[in-house]
C-alpha positions in Angstrom: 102.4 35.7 69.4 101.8 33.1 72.4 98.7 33.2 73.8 99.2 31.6 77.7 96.2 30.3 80.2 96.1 32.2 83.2 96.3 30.4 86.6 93.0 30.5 88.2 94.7 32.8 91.7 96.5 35.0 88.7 97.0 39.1 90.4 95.7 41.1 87.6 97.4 44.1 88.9 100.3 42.4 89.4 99.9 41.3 85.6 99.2 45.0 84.6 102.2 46.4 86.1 104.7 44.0 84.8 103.3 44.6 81.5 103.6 48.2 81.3 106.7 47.9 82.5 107.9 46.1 79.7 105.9 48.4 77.3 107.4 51.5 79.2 111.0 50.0 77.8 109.8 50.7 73.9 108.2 53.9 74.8 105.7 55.9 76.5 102.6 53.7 77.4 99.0 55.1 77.7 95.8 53.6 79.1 92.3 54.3 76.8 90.4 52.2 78.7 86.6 52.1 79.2 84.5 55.3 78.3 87.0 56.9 76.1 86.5 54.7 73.4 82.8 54.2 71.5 82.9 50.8 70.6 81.7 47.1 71.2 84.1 46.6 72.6 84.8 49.8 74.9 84.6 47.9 77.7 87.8 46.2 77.1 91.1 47.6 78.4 93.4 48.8 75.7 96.6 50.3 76.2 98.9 51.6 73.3 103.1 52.2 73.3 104.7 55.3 71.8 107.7 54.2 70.5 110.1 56.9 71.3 
């Protein structure tokens, strides 16, 4: 895994889209972000990929 710096005028939506769209092409992606998950960390946005 490479792990990239962001540009400081990044889009995050643009971001987000591209990378369910390339999720989407290994399956169907789902968003449990936020309040859905109890956790330290449930604040974070996490997404998962159902490989079809």
């Amino acid at each position: 895994m490479d792990i990239e710096t962001l540009p400081s005028d990044y889009d995050l939506k643009e971001l987000e889209t591209a990378g369910r769209d390339d999720l989407a092409k290994a399956g169907t992606v789902s968003d449990y972000s936020g309040e859905l998950i109890k956790h330290p960390l449930g604040f974070a946005e996490l997404s998962t990929v159902q490989v079809e």
